[in-house]
KEKE-3310 file (N, C-alpha, C; in steps of 0.2 Angstrom, whole numbers, plus 5000, padded with zeros to 4 digits):
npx = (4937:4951:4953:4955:4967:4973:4983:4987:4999:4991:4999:4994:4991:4990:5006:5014:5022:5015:5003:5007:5015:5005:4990:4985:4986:4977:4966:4964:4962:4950:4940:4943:4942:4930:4926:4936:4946:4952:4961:4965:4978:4979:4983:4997:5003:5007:5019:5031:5036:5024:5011:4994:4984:4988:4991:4975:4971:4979:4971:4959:4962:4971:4959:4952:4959:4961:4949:4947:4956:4949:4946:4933:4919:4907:4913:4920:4927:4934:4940:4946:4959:4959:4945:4943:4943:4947:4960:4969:4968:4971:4983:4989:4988:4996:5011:5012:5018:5027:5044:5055:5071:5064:5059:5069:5077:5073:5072:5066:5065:5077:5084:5077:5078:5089:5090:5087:5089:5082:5075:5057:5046:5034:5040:5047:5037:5028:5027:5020:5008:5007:5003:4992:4983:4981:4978:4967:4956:4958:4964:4969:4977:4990:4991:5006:5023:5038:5046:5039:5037:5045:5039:5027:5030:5035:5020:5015:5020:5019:5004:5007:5012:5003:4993:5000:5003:4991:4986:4976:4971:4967:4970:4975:4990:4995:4997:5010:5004:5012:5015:5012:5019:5035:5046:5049:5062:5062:5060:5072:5081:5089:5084:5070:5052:5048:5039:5047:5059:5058:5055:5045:5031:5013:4999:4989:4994:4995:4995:5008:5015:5018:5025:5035:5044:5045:5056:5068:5072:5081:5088:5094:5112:5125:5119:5127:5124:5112:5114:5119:5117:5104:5101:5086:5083:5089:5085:5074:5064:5060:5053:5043:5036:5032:5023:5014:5012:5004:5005:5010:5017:5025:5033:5039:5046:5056:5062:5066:5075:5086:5090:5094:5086:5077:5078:5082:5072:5064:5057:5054:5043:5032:5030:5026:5012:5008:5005:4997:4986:4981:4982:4972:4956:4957:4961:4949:4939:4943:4943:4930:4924:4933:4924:4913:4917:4908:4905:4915:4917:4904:4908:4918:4915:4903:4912:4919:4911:4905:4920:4921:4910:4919:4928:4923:4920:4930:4937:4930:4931:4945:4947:4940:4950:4961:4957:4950:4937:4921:4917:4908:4897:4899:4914:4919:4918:4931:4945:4960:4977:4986:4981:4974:4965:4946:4937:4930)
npy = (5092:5081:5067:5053:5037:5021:5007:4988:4977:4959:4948:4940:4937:4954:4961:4970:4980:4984:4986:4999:5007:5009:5006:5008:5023:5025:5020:5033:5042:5037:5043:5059:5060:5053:5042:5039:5028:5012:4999:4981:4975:4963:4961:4965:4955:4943:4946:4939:4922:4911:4902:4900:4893:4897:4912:4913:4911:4922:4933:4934:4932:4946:4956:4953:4955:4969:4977:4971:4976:4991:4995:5004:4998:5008:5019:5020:5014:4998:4986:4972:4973:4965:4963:4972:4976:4985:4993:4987:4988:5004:5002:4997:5008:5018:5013:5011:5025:5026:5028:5016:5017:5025:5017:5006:5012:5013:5011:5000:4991:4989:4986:4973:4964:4961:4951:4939:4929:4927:4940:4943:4952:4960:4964:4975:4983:4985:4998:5005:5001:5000:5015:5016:5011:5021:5034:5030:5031:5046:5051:5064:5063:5053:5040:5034:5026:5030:5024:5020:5032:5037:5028:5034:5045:5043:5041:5054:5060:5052:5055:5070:5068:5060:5071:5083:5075:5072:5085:5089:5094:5082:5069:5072:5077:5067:5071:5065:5056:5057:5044:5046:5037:5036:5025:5009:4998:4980:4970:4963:4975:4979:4977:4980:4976:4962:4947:4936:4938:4937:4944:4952:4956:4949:4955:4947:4941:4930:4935:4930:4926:4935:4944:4934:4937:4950:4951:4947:4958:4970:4983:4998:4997:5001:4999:4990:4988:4987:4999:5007:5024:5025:5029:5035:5038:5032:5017:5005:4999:5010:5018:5009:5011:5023:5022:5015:5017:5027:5048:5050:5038:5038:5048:5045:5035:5039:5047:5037:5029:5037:5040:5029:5024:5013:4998:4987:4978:4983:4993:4986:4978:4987:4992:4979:4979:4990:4987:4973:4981:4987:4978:4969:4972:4971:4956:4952:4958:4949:4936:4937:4939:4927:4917:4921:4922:4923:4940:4945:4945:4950:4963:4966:4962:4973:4984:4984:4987:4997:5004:5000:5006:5022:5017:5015:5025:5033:5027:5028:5042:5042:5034:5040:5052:5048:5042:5027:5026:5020:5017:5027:5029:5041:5041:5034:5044:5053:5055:5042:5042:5045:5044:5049:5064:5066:5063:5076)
npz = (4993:4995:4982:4988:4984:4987:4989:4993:4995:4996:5007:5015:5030:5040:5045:5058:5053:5041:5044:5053:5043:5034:5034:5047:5045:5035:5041:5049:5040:5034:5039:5040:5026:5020:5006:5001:4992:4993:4990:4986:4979:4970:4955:4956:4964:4957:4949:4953:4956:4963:4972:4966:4976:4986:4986:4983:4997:5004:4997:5002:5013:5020:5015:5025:5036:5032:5037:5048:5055:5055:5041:5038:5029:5025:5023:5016:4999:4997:4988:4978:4967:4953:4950:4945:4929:4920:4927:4924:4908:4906:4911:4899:4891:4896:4895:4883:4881:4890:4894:4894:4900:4912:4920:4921:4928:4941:4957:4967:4956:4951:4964:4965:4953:4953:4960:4952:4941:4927:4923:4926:4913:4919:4933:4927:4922:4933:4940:4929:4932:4942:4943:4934:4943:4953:4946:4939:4947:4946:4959:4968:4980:4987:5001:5006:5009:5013:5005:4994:4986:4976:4966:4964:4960:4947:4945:4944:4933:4923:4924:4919:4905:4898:4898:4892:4880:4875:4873:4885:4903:4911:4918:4937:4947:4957:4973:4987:5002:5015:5029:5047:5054:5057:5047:5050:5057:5055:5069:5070:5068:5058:5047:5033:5037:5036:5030:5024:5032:5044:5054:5060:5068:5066:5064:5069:5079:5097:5112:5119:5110:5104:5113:5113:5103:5105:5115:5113:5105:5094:5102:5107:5100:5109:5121:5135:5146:5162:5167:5159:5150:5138:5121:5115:5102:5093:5094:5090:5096:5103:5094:5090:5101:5101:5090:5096:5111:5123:5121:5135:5140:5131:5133:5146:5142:5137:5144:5155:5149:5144:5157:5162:5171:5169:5161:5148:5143:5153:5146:5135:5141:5146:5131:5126:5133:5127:5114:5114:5121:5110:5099:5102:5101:5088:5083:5088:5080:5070:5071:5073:5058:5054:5056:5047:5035:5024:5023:5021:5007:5004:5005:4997:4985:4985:4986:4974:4965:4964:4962:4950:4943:4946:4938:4926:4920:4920:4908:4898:4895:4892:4883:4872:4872:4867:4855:4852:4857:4853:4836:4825:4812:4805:4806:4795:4786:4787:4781:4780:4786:4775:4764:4748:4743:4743:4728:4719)
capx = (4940:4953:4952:4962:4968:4980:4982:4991:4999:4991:5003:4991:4988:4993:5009:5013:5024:5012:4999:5010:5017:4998:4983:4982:4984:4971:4957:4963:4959:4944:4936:4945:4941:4926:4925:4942:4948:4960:4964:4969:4983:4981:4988:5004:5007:5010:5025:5035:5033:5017:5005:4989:4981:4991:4987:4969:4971:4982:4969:4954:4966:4973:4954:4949:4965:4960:4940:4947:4962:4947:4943:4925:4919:4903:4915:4928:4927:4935:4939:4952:4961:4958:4939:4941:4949:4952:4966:4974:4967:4975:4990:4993:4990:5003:5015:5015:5022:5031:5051:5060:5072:5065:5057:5074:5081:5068:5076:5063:5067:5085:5084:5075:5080:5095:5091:5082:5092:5078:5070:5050:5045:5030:5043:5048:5031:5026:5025:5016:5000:5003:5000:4986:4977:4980:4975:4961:4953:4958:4965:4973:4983:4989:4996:5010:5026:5044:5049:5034:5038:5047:5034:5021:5033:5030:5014:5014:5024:5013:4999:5010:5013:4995:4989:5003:5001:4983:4983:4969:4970:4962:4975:4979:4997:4993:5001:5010:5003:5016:5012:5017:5024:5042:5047:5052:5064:5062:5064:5082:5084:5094:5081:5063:5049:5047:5039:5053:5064:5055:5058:5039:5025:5010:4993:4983:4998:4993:4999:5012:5018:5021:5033:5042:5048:5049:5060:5074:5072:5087:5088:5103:5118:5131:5118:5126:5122:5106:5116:5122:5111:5102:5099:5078:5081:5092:5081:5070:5057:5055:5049:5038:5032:5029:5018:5010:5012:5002:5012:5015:5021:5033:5039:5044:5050:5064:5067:5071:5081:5092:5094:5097:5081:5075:5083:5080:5067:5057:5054:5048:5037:5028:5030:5021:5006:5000:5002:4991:4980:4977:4979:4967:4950:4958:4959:4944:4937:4946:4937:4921:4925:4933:4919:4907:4920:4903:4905:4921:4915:4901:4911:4923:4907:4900:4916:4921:4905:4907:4924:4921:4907:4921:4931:4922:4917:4935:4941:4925:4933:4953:4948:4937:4952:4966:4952:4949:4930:4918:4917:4902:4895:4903:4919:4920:4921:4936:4952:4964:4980:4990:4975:4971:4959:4939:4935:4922)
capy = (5087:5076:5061:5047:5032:5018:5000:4987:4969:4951:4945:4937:4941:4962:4962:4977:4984:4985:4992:5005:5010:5010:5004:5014:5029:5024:5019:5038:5046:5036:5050:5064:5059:5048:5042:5038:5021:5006:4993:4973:4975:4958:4960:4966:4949:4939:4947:4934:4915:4911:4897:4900:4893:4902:4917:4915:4912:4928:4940:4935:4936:4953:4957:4952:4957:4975:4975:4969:4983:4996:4998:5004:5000:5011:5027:5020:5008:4994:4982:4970:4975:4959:4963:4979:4975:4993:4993:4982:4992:5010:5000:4996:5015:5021:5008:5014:5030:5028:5029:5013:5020:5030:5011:5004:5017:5013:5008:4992:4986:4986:4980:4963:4961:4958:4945:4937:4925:4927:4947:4946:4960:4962:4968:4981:4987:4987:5004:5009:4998:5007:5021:5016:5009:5028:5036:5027:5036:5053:5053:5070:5062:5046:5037:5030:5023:5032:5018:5021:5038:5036:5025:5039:5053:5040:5042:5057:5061:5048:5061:5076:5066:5059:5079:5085:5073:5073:5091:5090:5094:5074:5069:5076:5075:5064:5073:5061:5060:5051:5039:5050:5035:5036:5020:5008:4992:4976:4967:4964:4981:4979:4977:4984:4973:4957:4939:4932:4939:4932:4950:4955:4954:4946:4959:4943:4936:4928:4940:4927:4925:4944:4946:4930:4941:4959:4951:4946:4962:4973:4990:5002:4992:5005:5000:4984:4986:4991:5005:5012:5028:5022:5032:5033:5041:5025:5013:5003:4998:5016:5019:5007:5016:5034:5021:5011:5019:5035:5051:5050:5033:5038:5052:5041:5027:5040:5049:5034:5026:5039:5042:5021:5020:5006:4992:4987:4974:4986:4996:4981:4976:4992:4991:4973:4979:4993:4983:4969:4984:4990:4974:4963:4973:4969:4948:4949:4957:4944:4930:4936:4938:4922:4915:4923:4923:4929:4946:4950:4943:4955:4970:4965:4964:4979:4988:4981:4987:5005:5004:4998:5013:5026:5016:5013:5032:5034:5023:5031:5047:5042:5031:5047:5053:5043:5040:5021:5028:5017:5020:5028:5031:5048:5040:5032:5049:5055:5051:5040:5047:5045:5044:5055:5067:5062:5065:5081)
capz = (4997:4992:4981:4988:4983:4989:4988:4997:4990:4996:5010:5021:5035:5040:5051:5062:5047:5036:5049:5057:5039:5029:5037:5053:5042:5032:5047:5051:5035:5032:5045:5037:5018:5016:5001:4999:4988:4995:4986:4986:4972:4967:4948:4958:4967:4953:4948:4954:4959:4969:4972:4967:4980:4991:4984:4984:5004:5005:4994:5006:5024:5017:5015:5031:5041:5032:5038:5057:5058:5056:5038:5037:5020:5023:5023:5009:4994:4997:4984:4975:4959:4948:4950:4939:4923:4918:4929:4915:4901:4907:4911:4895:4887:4899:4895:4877:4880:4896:4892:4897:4904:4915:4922:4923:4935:4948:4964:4969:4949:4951:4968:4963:4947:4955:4965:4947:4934:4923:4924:4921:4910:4923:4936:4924:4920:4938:4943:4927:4934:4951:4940:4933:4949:4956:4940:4937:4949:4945:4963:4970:4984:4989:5006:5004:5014:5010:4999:4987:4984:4968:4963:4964:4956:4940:4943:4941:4928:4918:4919:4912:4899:4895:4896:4887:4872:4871:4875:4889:4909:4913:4925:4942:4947:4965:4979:4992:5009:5022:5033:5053:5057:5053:5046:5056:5055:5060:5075:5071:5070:5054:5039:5034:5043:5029:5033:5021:5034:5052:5057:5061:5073:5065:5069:5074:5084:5103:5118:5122:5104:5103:5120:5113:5097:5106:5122:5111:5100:5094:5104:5106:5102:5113:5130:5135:5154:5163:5170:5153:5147:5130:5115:5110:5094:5087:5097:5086:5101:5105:5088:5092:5108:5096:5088:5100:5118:5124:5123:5142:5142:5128:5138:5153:5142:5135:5150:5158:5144:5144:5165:5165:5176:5166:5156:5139:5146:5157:5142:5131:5144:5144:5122:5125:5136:5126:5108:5117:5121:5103:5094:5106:5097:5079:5083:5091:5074:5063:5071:5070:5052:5051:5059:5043:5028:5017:5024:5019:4998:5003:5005:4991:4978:4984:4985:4967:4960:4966:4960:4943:4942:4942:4933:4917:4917:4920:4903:4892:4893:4891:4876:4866:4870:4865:4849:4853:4858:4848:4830:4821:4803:4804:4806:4789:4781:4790:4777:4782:4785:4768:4759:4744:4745:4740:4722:4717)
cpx = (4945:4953:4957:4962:4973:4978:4988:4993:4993:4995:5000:4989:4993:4999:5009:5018:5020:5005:5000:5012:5010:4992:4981:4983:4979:4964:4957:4958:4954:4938:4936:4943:4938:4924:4930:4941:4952:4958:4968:4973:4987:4986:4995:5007:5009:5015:5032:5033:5029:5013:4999:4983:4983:4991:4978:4968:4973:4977:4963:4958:4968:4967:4949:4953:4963:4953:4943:4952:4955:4944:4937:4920:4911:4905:4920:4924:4932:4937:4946:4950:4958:4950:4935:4947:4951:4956:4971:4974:4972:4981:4994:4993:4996:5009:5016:5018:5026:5038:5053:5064:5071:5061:5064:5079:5078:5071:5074:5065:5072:5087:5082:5076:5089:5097:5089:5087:5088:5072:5062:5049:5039:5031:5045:5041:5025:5022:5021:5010:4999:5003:4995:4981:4976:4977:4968:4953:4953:4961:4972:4979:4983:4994:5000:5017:5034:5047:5045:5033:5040:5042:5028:5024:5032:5024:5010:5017:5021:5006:5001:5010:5009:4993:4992:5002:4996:4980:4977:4974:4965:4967:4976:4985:4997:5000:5002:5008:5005:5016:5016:5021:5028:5042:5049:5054:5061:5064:5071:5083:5089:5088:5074:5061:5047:5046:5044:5057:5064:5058:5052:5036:5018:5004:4988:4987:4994:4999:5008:5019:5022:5027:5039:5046:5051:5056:5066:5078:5076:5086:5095:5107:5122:5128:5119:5124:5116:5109:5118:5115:5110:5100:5092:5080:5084:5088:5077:5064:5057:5053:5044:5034:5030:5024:5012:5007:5008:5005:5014:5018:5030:5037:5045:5046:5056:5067:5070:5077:5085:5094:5094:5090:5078:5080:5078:5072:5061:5051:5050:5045:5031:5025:5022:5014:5004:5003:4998:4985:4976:4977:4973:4958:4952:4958:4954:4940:4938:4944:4931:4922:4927:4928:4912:4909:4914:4903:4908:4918:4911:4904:4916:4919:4904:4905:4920:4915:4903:4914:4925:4916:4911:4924:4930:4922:4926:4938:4936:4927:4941:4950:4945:4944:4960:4963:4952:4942:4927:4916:4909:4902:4900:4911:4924:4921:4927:4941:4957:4973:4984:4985:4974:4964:4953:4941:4929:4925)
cpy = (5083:5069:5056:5042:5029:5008:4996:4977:4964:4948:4941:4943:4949:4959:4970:4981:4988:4992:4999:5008:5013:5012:5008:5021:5029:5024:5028:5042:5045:5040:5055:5064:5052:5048:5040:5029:5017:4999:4986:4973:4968:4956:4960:4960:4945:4941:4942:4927:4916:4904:4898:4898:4896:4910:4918:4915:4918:4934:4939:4938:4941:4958:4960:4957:4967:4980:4974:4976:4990:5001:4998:5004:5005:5017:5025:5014:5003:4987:4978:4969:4972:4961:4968:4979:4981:4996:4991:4987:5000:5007:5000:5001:5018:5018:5010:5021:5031:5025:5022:5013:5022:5023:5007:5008:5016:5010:5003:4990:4984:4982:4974:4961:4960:4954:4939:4934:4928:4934:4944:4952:4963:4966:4975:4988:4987:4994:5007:5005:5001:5015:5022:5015:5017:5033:5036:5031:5041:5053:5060:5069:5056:5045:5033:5030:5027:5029:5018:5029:5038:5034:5033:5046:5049:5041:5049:5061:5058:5055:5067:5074:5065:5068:5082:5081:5073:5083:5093:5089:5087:5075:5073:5072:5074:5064:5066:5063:5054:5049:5045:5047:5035:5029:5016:5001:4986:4973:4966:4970:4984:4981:4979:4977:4968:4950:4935:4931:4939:4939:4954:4952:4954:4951:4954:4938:4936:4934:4937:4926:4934:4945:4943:4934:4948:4956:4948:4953:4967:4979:4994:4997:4996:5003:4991:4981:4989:4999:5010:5017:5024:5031:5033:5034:5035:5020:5010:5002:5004:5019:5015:5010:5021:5030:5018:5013:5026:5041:5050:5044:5034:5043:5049:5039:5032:5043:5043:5028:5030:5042:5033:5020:5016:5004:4992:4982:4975:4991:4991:4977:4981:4992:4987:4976:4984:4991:4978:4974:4986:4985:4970:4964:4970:4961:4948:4950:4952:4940:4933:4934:4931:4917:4915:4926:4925:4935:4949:4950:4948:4961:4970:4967:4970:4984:4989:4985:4993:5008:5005:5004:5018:5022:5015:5020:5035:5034:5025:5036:5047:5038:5035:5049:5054:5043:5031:5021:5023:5022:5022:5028:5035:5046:5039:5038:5052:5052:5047:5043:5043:5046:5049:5057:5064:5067:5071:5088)
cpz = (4992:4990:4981:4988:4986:4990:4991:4994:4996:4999:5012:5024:5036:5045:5054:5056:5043:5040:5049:5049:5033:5033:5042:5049:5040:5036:5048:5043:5032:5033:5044:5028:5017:5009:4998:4996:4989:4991:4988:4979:4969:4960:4950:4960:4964:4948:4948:4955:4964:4966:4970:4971:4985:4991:4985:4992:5007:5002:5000:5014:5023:5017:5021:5036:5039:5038:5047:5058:5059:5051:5038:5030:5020:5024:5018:5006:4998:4993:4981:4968:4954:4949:4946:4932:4921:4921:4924:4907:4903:4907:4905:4888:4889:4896:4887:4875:4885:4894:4895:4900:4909:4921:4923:4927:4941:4953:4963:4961:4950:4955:4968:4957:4949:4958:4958:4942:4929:4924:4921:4918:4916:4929:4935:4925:4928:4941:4938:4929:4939:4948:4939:4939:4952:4950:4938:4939:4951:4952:4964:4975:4990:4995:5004:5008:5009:5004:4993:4984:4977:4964:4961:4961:4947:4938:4940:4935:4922:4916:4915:4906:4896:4894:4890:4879:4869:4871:4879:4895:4910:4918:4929:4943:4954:4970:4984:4998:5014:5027:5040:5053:5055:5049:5050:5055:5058:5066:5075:5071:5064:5045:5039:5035:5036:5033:5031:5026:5043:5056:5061:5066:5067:5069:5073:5078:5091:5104:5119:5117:5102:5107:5118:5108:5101:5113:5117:5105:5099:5095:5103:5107:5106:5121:5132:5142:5156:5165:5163:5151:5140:5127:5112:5103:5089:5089:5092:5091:5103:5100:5088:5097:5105:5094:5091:5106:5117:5125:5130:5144:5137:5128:5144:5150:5138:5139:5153:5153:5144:5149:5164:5169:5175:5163:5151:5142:5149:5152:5136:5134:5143:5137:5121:5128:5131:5116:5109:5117:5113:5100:5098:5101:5089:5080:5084:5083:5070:5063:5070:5062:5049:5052:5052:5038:5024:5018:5022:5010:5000:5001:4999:4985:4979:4983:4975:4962:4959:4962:4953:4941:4939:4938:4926:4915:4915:4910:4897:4890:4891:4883:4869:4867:4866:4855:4850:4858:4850:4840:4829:4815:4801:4801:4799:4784:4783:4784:4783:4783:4780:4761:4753:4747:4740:4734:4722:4717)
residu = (UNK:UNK:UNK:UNK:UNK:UNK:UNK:UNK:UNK:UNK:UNK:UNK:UNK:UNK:UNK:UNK:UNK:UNK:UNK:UNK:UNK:UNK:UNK:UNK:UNK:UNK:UNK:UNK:UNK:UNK:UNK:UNK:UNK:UNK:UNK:UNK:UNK:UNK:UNK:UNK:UNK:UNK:UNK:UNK:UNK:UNK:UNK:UNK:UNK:UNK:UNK:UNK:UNK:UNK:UNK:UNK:UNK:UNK:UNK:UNK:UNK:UNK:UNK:UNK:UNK:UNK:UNK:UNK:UNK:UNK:UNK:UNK:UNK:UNK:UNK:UNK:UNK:UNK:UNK:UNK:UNK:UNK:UNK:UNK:UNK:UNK:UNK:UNK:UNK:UNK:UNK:UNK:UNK:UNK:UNK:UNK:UNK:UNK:UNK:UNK:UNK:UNK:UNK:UNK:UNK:UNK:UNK:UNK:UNK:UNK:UNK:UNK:UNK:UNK:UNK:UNK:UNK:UNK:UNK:UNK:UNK:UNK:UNK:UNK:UNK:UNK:UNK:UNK:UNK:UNK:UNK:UNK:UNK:UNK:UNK:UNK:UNK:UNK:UNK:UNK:UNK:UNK:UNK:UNK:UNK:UNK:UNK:UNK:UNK:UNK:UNK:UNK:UNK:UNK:UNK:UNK:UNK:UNK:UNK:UNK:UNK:UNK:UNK:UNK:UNK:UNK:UNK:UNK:UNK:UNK:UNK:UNK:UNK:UNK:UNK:UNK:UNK:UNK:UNK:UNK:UNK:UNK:UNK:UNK:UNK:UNK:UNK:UNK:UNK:UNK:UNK:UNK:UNK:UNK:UNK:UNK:UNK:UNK:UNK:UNK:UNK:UNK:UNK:UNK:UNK:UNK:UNK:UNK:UNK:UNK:UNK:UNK:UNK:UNK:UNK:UNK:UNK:UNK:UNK:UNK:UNK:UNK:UNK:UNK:UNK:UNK:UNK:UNK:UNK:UNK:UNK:UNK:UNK:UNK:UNK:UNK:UNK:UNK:UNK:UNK:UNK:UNK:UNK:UNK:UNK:UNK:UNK:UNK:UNK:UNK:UNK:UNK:UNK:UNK:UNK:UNK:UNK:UNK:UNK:UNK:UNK:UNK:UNK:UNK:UNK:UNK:UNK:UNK:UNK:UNK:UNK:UNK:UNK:UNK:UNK:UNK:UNK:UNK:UNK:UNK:UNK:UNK:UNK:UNK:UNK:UNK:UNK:UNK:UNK:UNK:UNK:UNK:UNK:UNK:UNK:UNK:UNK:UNK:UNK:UNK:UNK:UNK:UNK:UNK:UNK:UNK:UNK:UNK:UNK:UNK:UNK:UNK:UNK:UNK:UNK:UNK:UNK:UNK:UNK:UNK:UNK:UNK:UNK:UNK:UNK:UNK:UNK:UNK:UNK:UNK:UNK:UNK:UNK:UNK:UNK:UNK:UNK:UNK:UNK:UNK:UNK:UNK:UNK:UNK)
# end
């Protein structure tokens, strides 16, 4: 069976982005590959400007919001990054042989370092920690969102490189495994789904607060009358349907999108009833949760401590073979390299 990992940043609370593009994969494959590994990729969030105390709010709501979507941590780990320091320690093996270059090509570095007067190096060196976090636990094959593909071809490439220099098979080279859901834009219809950009639905939004976003939400721009046929496949609310609605609602919702039998309206009505149905169970979890905040530090601490298991076994075998394995007696006979040889 396959060993999988994946980790997901600290925003807070999940929107339906995040969900529809990670999370409900995950609650699937928790069933399919127990024993799999997710992660709160703390270290990542502090890349750029942040609050501290706004951050500690967002690693527990991130947590929680995971735990209410459907994670079940008695079939997965569970835990966040910063509570296993040998995420940091591998990071920063990699990092001494990985090519700069080949870090300065990255799509996401280019594209925020564009936005950046002042580049952090931390930006740079990004992808080699989402190396490491997947690494660490020897993982064979990870979910991941179109956009983190590249990322995960560093990672692999990382372990060719660790094998081949030390000359050992350790690393697997972790296959991607992509999310069904297509991707899918924001509410505008224009950009990927980001709180920055007031373009999302919120997983633990009220019923009333959800219709207000989807009822003004950008569909086929060419249908400007109810009578006009509509397009589903450019449609951004019927990529929502494929993820939300039952196959037979979102056969009718594109038959009559493209005989005009509906309007855009009638179909984000239907959208709205059955994402109320699937998210109503996950609020309702998040208050209990929120209701008994020690539950989630439970699972945190147990999943941490599970975690940290492989991981140390993990950084006992990479450092024998690195040689930064504890010194012995023995050691001391070993010549240095320039050294003369012993007298006799």
């Amino acid at each position: 069976m396959a060993r999988i990992f994946s980790g997901i940043q600290p925003s807070g609370e999940l929107h339906i982005g995040n969900y529809l593009g990670a999370v409900k994969n995950w609650v699937r494959l928790q069933h399919e590959h127990p024993g799999a590994t997710f992660c709160v990729v703390d270290y990542h969030a502090i890349t750029g400007r942040y609050d501290p105390q706004v951050l500690r709010a967002r690693r527990w709501g991130m947590a929680a919001s995971l735990l209410a979507a459907g994670i079940d941590p008695a079939r997965v780990t569970l835990f966040m990054q910063s509570d296993v320091p040998e995420h940091t320690e591998l990071s920063w093996i990699f990092t001494t042989f990985t090519p700069l270059g080949e870090l300065e090509r990255q799509v996401q570095f280019k594209d925020k370092a564009a936005r950046e007067e002042s580049i952090p190096a931390g930006l740079l060196m990004y992808p080699v920690l989402q190396a490491a976090d997947i690494l660490l636990y020897r993982a064979d094959a990870v979910p991941v969102g179109e956009d983190q593909v590249q990322h995960l071809e560093l990672a692999r490439d990382t372990a060719r490189r660790f094998n081949a220099k030390f000359a050992v098979a350790y690393f697997p080279e972790p296959q991607p495994m992509l999310s069904p859901t297509r991707r899918i834009l924001g509410l505008d219809g224009q950009a990927k789904m980001s709180k920055s950009l007031g373009n999302t639905v919120g997983l633990l939004e009220a019923d009333d607060a959800i219709w207000g976003k989807l009822r003004p939400a950008v569909t086929d721009p060419q249908r400007v009358r109810k009578s006009d046929p509509g397009r589903p496949e450019v449609c951004n609310v019927y990529q929502l349907h494929r993820a939300f609605s039952a196959p037979a609602v979102v056969a009718e919702v594109e038959a009559n999108c493209r005989s005009a039998g509906w309007g855009c309206m009638d179909c984000k009505k239907a959208l709205h009833g059955a994402m109320v149905a699937e998210l109503t169970p996950i609020r309702a979890r998040a208050a209990e949760l929120q209701a008994a905040p020690g539950r989630v530090l439970e699972v945190l601490e147990d999943g941490a401590a599970r975690a940290r298991a492989v991981a140390r076994q993990t950084m006992r075998e990479v450092r024998e073979i690195v040689g930064l394995d504890p010194l012995t007696v023995s050691a001391a006979a070993l010549p240095a390299e320039g050294a003369p040889p012993a007298a006799g």
